[in-house]
N, C-alpha and C positions, 0 to 999 in steps of 0.2 A: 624319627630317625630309623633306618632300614637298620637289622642286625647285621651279626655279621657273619659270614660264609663261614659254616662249620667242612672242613674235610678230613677225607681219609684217603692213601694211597697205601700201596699195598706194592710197589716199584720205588725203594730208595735211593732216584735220583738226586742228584743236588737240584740240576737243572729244573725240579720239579717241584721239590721244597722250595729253595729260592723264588721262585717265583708266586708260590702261597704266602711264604712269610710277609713278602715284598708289601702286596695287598692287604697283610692286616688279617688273613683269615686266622679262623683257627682251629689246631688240628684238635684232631677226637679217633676215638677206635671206633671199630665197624660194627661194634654191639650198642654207640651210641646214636643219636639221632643226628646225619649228617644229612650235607647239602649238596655234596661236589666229591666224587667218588672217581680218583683216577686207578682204574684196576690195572690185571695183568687179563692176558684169555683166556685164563685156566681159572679164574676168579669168576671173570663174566657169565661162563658157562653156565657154574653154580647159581650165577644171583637168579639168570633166566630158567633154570631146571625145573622140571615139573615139578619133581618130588620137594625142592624148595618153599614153591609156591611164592616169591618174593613177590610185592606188587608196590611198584615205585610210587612215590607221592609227588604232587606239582611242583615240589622244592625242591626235588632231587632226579640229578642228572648225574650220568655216565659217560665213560669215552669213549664206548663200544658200541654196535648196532649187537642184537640180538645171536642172528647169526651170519656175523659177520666175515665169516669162512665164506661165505659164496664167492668170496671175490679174494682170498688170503690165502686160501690152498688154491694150490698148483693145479690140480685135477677138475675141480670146480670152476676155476678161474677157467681153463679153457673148455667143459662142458657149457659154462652157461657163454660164452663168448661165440661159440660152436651154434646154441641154440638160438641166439641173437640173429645172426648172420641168417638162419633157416626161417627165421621170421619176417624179419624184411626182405628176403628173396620171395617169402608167400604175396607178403602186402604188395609187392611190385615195385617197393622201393629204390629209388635213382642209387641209392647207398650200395646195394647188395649189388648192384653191376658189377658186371668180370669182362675179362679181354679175350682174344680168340683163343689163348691155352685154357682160359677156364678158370682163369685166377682172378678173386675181387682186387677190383680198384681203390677201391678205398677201406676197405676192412683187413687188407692183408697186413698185418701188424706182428700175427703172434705164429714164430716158428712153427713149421709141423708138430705136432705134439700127439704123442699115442699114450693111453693109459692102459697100464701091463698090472694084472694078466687080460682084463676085458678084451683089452686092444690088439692083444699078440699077434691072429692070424691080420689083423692091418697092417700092423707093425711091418711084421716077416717080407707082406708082399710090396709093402716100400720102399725096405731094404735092398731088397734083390735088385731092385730098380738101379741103386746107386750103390753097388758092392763095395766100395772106396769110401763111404761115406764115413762119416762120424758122430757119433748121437752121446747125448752127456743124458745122462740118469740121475734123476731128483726125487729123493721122497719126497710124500704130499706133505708131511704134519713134521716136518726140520726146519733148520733155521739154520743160518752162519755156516753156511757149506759144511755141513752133516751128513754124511750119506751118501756123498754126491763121487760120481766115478763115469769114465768117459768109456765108449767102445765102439767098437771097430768090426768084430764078429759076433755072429748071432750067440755062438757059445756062450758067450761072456754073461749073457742076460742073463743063463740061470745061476751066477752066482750073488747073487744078490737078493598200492604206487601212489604214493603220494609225492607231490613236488619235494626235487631236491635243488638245492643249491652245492654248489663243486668250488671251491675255493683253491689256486694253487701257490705255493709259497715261491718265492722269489729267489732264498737263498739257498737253495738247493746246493749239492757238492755232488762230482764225477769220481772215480776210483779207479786205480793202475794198477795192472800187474807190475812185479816190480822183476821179474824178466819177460822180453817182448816175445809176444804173441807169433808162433809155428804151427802150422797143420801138421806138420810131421808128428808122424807114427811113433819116432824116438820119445816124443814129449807126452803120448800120452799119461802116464802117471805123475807129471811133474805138475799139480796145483797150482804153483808159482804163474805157470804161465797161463793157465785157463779160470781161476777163480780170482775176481775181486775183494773176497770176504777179508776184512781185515782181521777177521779169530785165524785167516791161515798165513797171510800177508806178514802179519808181525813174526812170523817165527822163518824170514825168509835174510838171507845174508845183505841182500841192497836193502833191505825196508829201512824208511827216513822216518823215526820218529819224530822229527818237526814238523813236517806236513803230511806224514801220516797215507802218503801216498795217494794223497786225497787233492783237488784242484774244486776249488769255487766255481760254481755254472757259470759267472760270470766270465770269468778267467777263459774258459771251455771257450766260450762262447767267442770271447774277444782273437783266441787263438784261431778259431775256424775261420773267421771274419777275415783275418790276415793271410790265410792260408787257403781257403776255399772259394772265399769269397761273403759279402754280407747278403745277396739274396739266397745264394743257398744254405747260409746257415740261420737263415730268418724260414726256410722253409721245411729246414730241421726241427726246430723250436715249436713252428705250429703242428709241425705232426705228432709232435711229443704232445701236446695239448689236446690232437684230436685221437690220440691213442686212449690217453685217460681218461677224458669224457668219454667213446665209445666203451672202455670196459667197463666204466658205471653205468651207464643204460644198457649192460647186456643182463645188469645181475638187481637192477632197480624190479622188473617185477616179483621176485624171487626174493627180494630183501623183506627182514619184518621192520616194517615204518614205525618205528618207536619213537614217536615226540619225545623222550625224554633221554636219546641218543645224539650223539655225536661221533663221527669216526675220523683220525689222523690218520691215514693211508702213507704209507712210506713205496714209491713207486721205483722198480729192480726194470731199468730198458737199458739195453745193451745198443751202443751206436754202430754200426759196420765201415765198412770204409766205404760207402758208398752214398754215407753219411743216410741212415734209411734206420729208425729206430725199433726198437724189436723188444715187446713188453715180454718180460720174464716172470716177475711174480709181483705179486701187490703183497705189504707187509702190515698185519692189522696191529702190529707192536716195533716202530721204530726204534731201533740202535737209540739208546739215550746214554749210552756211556761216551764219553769224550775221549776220545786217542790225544787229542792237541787242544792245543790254548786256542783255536781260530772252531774249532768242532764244537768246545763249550759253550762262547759265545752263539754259537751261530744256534746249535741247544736251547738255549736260557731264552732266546729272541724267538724261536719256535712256539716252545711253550708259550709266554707272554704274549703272543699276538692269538696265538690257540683262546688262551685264557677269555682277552679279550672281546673274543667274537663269541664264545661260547657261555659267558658268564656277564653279558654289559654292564659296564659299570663296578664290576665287583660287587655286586649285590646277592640278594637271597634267590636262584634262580626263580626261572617259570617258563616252565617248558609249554606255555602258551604263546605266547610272543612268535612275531613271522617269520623271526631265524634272516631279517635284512638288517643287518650292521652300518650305518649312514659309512661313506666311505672312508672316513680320518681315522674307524676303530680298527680296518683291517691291517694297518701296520704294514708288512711287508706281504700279506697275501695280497691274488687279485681272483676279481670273480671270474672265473673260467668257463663255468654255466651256470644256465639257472632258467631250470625246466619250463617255471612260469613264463617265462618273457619271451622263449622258444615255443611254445605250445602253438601260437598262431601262424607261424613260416613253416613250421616244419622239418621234412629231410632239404629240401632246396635252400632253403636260407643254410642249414649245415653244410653245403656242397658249397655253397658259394663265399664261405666263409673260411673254406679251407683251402691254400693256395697249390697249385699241381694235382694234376689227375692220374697219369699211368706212373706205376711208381716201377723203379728198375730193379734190375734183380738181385737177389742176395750174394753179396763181398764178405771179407773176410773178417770176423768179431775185432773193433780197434780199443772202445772203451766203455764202461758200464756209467750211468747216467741215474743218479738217485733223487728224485723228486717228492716230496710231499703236498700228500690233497686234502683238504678237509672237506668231509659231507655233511650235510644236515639235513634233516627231513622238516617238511612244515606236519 
């Protein structure tokens, strides 16, 4: 008879105990000999640091990839996203295609984005472009709308490979400002209307702590249907899919393929009204705090199908195994790639799998759109 799953977490969620207790594991500190190590990124760092020297054993897995920033800061996320694109425009790839302004067709996913100070003289000569314009400022290494401040004048700025499998979860939730979205000038300092984060949302006069100003993808989904239409919001849903998969293969060469890795990707796309999805940031540490009774749940079901795929059976891991779950384990994920099975079609079977090709142009931000991926490497 197989033992039984020693852990350690170092994040006292419920959602995350619960779901250990559930299984029978059993917990241990991180000076004993564990099996299933759910960290924070300030932990992972340490386990991977040279000066460390930790070196994992085949019974023991983590939630992180190594350096899992290539694709979770802001700066990185669109540097290696940037170099993607300049690589399939070398190979001559159908992908990297653009239209007569000079814009890609199917890559143009992620905002203009300049990284300051490297970027400045870019930046500057951008702006000038669009003197009206408005640009929202994000540190690279914050979280929870930290740091975050919108402007209007340049002034302003100075005050401040191995195969992978993509897993995407089902039960994702969208986010509302809980007063409606203005370009006006007057609004720039009011958060209320430009940030989703619920750390600034709750401290807002309309905030609904029952539903937490938060709506089920589903829900999203069924609203657009009734209001858009069901094939454009079936060709919403795939571009959000092919948003994610393309920002995993921009950061897969660049990633360390630690067989004894796993990542939960928390995905930050803002929809416009144009219904045209717009990746913002990948989060390598998901919200696991609950606002509402329906956030818990939907938590506790997170983990547990995580668990699932990432630990089969509940047993002693073994980061040998081919990372393929028969399909009754993934619970509410579905596979969304899975590099193997692509390796032989290529970019053409991706293009043909993706529905519409010139994509139209940027409307006005209406709602933020939060999804979860999970990766694994064989």
């Amino acid at each position: 008879m197989a033992g039984k799953v020693k852990w350690v977490t170092d994040i006292e969620k419920s959602v995350l105990i619960n779901n250990f207790e559930k299984r029978g594991w059993v917990q241990v500190t991180e000076n004993e000999d564990w099996n299933f190590y759910w960290m924070s990124v300030q932990t992972i760092r340490n386990v991977f640091s040279v000066e460390t020297g930790y070196r994992l054993s085949d019974d023991q897995i983590v939630n992180h990839f190594p350096n899992h920033y290539e694709l979770t800061r802001k700066d990185l996320m669109v540097k290696n996203i940037k170099r993607y694109r300049k690589e399939l425009e070398k190979e001559g790839s159908p992908l990297a295609e653009k239209d007569e302004s000079g814009k890609y067709l199917y890559l143009d996913f992620v905002p203009i984005t300049y990284m300051l100070p490297a970027d400045y003289n870019l930046f500057v000569e951008e702006f000038r472009k669009s003197p009206s314009s408005t640009w929202i400022m994000k540190p690279c290494g914050k979280a929870q709308g930290k740091g975050i401040f919108l402007i209007n004048k340049l002034s302003q700025i100075k005050k401040w490979s191995r195969d992978s499998k993509t897993s995407s979860y089902k039960l994702g939730f969208c986010r509302f400002c809980t007063v409606k979205y203005t370009p006006s000038t007057s609004e720039l300092d009011n958060m209320f209307v430009h940030l989703t984060n619920v750390a600034i949302q709750k401290h807002g006069e309309d905030y609904n702590h029952i539903h937490g100003g938060k709506w089920a993808v589903n829900n999203l989904r069924l609203y657009l249907e009734s209001t858009r239409g069901r094939e454009v919001t079936g060709k919403l849903f795939d571009e959000i899919h092919w948003v994610i998969v393309q920002s995993l293969k921009a950061v897969a060469p660049v990633m360390n393929n630690d067989k004894h890795c796993f990542e939960c990707y928390g995905y930050d796309i803002i929809i416009d009204d144009k219904l045209k999805p717009w990746l913002i940031e990948v989060n390598a540490s998901p919200s696991l705090t609950s606002s509402t009774a329906n956030d818990r749940i939907l938590k506790y079901n997170l983990i547990n199908d995580t668990l699932n795929i990432a630990v089969p059976n509940g047993e002693i891991p073994d980061c040998k195994w081919n990372k393929s779950p028969p399909k009754e384990v993934l619970g509410n994920y579905e596979i969304l790639y899975d590099e193997e099975l692509a390796q032989g079609d290529g970019a053409d079977r991706e293009l043909r799998s993706r529905p519409g090709q010139s994509l139209g142009p940027r409307g006005g931000r209406s709602r933020a759109s939060g999804r979860t991926v999970l990766t694994t490497w064989k």
